[in-house]
mmCIF file of the N, C-alpha and C atoms, coordinates in Angstrom:
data_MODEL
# 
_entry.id   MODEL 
# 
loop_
_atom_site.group_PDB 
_atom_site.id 
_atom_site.type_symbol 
_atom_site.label_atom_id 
_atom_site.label_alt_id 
_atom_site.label_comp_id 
_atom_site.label_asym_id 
_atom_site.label_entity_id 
_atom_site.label_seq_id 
_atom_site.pdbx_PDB_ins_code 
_atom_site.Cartn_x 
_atom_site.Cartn_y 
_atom_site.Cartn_z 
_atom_site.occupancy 
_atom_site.B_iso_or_equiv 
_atom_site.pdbx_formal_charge 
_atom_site.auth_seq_id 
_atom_site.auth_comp_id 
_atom_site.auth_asym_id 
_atom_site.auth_atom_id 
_atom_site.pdbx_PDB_model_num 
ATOM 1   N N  . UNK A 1 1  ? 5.572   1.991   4.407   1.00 0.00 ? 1  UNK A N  1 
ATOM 2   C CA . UNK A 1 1  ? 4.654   0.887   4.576   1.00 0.00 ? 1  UNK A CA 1 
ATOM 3   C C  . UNK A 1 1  ? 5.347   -0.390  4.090   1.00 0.00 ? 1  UNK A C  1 
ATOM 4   N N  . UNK A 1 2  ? 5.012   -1.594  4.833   1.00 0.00 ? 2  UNK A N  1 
ATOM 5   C CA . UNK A 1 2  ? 5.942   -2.658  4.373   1.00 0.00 ? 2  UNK A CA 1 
ATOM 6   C C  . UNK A 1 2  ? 4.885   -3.169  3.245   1.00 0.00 ? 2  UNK A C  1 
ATOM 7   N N  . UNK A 1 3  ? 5.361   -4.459  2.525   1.00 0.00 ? 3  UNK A N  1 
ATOM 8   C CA . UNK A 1 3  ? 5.158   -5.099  1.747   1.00 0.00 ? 3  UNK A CA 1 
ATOM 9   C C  . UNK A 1 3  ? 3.629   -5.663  2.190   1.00 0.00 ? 3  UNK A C  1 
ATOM 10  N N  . UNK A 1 4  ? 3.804   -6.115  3.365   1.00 0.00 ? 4  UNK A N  1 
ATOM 11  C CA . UNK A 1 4  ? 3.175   -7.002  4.163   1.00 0.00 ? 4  UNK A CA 1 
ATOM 12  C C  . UNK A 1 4  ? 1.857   -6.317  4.612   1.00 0.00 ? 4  UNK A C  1 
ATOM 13  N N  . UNK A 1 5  ? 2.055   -5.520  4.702   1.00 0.00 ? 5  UNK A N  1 
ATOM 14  C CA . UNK A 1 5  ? 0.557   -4.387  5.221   1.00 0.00 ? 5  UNK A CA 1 
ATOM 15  C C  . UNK A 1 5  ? 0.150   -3.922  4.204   1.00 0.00 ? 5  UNK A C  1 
ATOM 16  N N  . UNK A 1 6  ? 0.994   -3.958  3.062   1.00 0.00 ? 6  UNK A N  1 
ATOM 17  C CA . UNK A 1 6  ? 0.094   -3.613  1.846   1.00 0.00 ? 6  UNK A CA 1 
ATOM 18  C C  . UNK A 1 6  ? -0.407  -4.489  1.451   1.00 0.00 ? 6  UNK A C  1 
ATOM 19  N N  . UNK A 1 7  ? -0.142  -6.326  1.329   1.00 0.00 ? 7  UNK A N  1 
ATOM 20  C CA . UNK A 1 7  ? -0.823  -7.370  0.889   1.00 0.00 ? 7  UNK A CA 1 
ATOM 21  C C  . UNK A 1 7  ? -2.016  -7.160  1.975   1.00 0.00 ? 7  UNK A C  1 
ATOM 22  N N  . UNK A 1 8  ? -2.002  -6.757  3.175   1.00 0.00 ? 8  UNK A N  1 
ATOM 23  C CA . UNK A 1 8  ? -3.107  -7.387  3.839   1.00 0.00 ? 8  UNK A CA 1 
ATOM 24  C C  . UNK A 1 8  ? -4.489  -6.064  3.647   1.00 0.00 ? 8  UNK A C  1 
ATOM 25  N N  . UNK A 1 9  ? -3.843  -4.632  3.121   1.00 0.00 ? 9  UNK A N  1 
ATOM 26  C CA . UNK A 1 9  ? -4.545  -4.086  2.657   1.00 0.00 ? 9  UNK A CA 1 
ATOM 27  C C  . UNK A 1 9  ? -5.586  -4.289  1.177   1.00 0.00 ? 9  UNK A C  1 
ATOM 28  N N  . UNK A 1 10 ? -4.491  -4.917  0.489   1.00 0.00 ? 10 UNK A N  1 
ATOM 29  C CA . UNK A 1 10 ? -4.869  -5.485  -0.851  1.00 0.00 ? 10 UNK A CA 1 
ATOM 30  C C  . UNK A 1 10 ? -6.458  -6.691  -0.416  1.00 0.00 ? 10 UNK A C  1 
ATOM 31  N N  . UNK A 1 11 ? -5.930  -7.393  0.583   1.00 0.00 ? 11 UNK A N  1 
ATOM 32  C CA . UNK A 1 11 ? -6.786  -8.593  0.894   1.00 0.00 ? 11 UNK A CA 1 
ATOM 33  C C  . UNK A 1 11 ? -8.126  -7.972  1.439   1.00 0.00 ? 11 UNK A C  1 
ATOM 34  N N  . UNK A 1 12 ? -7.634  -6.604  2.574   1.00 0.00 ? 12 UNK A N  1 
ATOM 35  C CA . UNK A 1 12 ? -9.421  -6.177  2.524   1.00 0.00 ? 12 UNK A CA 1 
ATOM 36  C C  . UNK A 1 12 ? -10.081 -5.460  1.964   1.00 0.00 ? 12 UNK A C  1 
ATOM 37  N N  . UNK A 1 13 ? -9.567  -5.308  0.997   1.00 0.00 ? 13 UNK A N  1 
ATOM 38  C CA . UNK A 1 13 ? -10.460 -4.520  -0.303  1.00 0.00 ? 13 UNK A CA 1 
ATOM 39  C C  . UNK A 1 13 ? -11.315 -5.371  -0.983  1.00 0.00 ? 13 UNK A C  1 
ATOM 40  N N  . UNK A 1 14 ? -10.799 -6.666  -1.361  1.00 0.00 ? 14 UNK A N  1 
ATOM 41  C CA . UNK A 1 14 ? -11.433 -7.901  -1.899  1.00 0.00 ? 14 UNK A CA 1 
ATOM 42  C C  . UNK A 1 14 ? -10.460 -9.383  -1.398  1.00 0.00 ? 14 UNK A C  1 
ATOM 43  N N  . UNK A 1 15 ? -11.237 -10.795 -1.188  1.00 0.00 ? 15 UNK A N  1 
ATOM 44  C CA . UNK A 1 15 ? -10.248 -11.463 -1.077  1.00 0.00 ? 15 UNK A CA 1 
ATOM 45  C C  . UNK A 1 15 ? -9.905  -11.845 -2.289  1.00 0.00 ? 15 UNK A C  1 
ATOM 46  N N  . UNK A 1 16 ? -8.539  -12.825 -2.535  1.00 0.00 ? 16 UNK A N  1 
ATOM 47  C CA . UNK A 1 16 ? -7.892  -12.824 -3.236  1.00 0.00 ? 16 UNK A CA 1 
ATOM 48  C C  . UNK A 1 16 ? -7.095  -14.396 -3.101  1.00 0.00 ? 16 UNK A C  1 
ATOM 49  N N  . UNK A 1 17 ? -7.003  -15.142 -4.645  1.00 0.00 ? 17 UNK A N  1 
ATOM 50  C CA . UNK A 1 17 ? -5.455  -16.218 -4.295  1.00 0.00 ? 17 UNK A CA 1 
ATOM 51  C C  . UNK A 1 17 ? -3.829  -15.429 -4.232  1.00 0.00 ? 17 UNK A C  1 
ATOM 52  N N  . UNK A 1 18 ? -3.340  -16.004 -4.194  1.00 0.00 ? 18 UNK A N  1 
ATOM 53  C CA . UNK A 1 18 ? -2.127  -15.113 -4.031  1.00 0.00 ? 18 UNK A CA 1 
ATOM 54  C C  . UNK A 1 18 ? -1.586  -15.099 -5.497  1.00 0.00 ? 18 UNK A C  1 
ATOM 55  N N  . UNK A 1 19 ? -1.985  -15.523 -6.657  1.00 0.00 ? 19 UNK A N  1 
ATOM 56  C CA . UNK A 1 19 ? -1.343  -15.545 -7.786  1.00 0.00 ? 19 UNK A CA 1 
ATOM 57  C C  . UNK A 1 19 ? -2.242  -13.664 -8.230  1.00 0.00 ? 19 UNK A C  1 
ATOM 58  N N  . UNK A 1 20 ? -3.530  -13.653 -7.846  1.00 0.00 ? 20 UNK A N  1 
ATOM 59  C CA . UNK A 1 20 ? -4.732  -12.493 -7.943  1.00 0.00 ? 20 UNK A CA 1 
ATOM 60  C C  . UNK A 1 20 ? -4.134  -10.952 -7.340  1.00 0.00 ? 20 UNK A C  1 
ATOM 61  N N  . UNK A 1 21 ? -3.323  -11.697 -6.272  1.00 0.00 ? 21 UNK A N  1 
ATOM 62  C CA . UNK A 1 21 ? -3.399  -10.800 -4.821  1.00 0.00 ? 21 UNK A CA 1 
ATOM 63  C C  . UNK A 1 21 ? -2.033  -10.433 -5.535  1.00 0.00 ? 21 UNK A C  1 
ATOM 64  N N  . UNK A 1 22 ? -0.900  -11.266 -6.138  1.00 0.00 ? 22 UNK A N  1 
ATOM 65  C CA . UNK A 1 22 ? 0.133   -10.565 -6.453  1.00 0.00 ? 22 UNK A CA 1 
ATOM 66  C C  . UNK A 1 22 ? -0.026  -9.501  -7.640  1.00 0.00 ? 22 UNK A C  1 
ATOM 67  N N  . UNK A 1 23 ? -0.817  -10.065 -8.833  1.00 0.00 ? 23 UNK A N  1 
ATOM 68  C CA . UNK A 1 23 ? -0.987  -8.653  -9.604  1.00 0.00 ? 23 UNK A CA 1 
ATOM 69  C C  . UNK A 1 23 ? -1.882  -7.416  -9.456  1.00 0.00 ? 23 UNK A C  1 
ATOM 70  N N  . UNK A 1 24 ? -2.946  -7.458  -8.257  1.00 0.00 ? 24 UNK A N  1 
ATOM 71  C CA . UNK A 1 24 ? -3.214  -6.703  -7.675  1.00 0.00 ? 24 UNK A CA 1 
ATOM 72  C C  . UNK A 1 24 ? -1.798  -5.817  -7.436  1.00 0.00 ? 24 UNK A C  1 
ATOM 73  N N  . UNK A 1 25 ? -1.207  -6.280  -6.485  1.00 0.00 ? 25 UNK A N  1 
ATOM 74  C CA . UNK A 1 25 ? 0.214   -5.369  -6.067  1.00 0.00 ? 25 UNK A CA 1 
ATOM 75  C C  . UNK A 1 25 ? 0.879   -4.993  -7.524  1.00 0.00 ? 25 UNK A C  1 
ATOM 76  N N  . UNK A 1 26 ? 0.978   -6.156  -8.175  1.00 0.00 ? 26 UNK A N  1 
ATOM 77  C CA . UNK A 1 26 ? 2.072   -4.986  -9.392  1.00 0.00 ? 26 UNK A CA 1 
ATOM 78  C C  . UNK A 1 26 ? 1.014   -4.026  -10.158 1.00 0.00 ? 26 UNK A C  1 
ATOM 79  N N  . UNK A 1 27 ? -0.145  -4.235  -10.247 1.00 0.00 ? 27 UNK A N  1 
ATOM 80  C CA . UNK A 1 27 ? -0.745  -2.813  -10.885 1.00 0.00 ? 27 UNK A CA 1 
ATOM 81  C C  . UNK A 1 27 ? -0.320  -1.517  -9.831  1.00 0.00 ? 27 UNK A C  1 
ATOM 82  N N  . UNK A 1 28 ? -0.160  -1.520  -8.895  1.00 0.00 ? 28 UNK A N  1 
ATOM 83  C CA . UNK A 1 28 ? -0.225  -0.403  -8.063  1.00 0.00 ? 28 UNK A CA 1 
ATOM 84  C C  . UNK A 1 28 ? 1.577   0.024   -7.374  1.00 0.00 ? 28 UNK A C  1 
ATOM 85  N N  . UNK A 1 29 ? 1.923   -1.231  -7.493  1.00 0.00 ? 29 UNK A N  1 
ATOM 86  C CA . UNK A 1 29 ? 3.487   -0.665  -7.073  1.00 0.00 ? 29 UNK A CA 1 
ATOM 87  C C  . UNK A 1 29 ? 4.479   -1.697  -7.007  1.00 0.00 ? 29 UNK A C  1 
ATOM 88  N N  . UNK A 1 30 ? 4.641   -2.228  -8.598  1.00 0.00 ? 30 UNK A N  1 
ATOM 89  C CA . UNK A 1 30 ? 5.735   -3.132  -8.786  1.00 0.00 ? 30 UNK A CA 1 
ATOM 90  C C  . UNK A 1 30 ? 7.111   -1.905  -9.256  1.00 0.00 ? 30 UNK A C  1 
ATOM 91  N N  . UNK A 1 31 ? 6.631   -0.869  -9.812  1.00 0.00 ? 31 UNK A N  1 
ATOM 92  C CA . UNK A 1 31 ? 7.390   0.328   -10.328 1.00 0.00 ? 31 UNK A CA 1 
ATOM 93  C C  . UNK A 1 31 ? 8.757   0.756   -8.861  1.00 0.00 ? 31 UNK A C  1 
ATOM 94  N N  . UNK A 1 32 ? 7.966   0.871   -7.809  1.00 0.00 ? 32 UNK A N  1 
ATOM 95  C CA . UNK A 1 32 ? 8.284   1.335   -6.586  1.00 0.00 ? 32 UNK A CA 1 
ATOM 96  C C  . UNK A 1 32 ? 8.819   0.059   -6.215  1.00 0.00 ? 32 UNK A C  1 
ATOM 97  N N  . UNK A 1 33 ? 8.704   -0.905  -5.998  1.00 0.00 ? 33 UNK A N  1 
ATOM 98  C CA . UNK A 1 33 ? 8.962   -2.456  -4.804  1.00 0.00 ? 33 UNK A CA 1 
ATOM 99  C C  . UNK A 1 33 ? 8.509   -3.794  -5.930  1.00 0.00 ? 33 UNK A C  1 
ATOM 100 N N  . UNK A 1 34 ? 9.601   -4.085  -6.479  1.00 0.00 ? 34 UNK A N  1 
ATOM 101 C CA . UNK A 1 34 ? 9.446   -5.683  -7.340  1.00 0.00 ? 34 UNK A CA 1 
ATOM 102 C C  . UNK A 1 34 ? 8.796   -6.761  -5.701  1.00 0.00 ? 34 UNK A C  1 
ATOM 103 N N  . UNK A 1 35 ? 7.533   -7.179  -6.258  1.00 0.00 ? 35 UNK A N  1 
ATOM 104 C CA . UNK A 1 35 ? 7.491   -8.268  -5.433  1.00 0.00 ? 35 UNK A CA 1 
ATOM 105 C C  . UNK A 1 35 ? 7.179   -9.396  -6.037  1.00 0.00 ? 35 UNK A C  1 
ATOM 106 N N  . UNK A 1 36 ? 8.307   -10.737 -5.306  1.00 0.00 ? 36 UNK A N  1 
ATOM 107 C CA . UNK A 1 36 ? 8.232   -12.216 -5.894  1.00 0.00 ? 36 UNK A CA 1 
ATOM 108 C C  . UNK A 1 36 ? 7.368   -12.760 -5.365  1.00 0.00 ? 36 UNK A C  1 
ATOM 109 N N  . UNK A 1 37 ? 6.915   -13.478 -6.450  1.00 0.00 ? 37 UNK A N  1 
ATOM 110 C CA . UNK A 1 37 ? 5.672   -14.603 -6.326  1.00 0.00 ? 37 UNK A CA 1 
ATOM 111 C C  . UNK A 1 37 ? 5.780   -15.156 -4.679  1.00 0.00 ? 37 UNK A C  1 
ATOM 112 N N  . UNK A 1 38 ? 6.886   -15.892 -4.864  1.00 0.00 ? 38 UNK A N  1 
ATOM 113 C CA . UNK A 1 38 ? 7.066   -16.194 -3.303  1.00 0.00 ? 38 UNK A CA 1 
ATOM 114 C C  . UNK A 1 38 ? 7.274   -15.723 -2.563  1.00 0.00 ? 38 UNK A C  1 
ATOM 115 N N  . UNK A 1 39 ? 7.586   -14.455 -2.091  1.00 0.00 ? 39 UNK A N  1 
ATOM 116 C CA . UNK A 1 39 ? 7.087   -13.057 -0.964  1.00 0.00 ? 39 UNK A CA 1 
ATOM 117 C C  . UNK A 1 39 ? 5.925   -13.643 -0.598  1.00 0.00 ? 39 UNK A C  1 
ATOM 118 N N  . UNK A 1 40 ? 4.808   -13.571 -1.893  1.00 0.00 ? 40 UNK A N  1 
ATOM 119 C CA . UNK A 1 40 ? 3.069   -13.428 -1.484  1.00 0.00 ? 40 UNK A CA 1 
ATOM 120 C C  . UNK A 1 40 ? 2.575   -14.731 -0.743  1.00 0.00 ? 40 UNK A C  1 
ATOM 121 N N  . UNK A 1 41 ? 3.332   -16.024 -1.286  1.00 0.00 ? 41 UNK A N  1 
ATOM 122 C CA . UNK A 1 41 ? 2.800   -17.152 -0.705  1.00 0.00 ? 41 UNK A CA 1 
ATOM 123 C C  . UNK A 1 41 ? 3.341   -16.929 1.080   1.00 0.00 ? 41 UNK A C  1 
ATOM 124 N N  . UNK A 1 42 ? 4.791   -16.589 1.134   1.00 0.00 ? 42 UNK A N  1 
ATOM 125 C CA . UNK A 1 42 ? 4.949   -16.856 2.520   1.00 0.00 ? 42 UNK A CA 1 
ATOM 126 C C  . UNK A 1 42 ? 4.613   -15.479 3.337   1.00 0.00 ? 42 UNK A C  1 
ATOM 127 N N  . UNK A 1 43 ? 3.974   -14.614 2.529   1.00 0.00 ? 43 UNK A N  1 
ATOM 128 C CA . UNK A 1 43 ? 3.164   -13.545 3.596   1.00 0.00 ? 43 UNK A CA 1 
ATOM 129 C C  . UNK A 1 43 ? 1.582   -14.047 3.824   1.00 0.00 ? 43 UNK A C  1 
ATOM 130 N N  . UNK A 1 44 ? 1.344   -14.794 2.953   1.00 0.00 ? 44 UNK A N  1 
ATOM 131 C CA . UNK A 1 44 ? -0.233  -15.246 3.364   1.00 0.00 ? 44 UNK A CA 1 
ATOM 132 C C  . UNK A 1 44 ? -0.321  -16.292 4.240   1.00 0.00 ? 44 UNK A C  1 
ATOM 133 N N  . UNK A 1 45 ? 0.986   -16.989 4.300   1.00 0.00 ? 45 UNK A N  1 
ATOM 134 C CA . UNK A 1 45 ? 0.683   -18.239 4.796   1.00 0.00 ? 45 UNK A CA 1 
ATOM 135 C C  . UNK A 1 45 ? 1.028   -17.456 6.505   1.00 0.00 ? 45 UNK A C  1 
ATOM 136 N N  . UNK A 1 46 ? 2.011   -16.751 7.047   1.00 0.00 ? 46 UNK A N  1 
ATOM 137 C CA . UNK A 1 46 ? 2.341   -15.814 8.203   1.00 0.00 ? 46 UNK A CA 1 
ATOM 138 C C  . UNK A 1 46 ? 1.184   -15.348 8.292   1.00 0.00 ? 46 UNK A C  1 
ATOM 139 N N  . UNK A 1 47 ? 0.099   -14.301 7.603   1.00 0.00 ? 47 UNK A N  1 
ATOM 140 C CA . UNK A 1 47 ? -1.297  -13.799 7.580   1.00 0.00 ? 47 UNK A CA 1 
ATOM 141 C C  . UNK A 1 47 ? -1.883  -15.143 8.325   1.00 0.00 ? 47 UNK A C  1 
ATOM 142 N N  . UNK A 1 48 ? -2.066  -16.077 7.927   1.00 0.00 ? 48 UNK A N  1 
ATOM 143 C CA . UNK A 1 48 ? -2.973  -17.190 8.073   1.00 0.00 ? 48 UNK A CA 1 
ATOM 144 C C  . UNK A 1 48 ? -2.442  -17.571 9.372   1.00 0.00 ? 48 UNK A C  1 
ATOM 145 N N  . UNK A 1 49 ? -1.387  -18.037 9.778   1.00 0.00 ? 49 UNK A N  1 
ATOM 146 C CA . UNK A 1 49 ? -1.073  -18.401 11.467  1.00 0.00 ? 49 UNK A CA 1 
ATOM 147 C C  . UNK A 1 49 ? -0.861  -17.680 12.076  1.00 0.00 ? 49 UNK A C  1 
ATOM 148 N N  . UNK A 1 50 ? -0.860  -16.246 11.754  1.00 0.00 ? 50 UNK A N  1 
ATOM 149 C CA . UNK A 1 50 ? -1.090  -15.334 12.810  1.00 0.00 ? 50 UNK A CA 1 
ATOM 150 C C  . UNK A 1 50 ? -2.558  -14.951 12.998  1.00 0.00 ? 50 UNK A C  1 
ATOM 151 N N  . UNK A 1 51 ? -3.416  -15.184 12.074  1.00 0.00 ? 51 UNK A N  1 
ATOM 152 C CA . UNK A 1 51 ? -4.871  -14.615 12.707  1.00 0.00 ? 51 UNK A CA 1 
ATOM 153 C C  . UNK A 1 51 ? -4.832  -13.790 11.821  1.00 0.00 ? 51 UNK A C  1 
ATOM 154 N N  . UNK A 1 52 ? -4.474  -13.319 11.287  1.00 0.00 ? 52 UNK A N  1 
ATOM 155 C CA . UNK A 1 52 ? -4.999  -11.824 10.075  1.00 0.00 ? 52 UNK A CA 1 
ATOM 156 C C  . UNK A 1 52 ? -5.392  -12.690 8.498   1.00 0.00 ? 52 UNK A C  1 
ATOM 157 N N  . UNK A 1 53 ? -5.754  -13.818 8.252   1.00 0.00 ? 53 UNK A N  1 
ATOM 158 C CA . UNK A 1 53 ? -6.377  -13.820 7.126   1.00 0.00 ? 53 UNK A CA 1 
ATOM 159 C C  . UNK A 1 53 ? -6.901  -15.416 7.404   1.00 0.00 ? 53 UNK A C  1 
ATOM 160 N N  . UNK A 1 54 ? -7.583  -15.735 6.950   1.00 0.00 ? 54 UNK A N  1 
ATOM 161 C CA . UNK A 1 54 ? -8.498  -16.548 7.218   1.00 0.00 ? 54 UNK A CA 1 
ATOM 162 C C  . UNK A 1 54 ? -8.532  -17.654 5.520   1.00 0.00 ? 54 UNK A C  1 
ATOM 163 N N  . UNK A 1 55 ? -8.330  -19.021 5.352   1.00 0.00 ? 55 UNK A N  1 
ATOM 164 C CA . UNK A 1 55 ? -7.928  -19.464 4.257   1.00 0.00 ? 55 UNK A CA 1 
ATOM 165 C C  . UNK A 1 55 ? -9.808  -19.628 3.845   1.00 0.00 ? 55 UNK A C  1 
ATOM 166 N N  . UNK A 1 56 ? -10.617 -19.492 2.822   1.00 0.00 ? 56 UNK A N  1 
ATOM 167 C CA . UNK A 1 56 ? -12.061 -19.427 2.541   1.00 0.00 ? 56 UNK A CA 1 
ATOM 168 C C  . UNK A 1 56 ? -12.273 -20.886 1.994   1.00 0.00 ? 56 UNK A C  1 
ATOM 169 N N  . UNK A 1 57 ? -11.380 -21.233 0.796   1.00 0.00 ? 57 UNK A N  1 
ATOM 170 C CA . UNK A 1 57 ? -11.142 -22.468 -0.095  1.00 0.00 ? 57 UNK A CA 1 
ATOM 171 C C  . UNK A 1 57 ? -9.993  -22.315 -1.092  1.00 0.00 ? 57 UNK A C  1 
ATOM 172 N N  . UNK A 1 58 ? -10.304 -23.383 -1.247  1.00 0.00 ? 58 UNK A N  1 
ATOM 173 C CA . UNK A 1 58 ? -8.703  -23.792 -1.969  1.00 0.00 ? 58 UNK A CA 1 
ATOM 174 C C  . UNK A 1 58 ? -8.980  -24.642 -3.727  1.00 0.00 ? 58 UNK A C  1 
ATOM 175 N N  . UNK A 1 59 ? -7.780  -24.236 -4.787  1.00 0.00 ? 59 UNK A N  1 
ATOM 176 C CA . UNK A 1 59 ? -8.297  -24.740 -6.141  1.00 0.00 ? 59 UNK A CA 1 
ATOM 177 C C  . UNK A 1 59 ? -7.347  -25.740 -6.255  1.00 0.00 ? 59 UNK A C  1 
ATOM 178 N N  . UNK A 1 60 ? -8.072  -27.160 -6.315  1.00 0.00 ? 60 UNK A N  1 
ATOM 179 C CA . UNK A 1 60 ? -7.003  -28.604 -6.660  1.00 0.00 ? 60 UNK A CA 1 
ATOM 180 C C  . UNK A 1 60 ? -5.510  -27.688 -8.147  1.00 0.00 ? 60 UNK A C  1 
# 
């Protein structure tokens, strides 16, 4: 399973910011796959212009 299908699995369980959405992932499999902060931003932002995640709101 890539990285990427697991963030978007992570996302429909609950939504998430990506700072949320990344330690979501390291509780479950930073052991197995280190993932960088910036992995998560530029897989959400790919999620988001492709149609698979939808931005809700945003924190100044």
């Amino acid at each position: 399973m890539t990285v990427a299908r697991t963030l978007l699995g992570l996302l429909e369980t609950q939504p998430a910011h990506g700072y949320t959405l990344k330690h979501r992932y390291d509780l479950h499999f930073a052991r197995l796959k280190p993932l960088p902060f910036g992995q998560v931003y530029a897989s959400l932002a790919r999620f988001e212009r492709d149609g698979l995640a939808v931005v809700t709101g945003t924190q100044p």
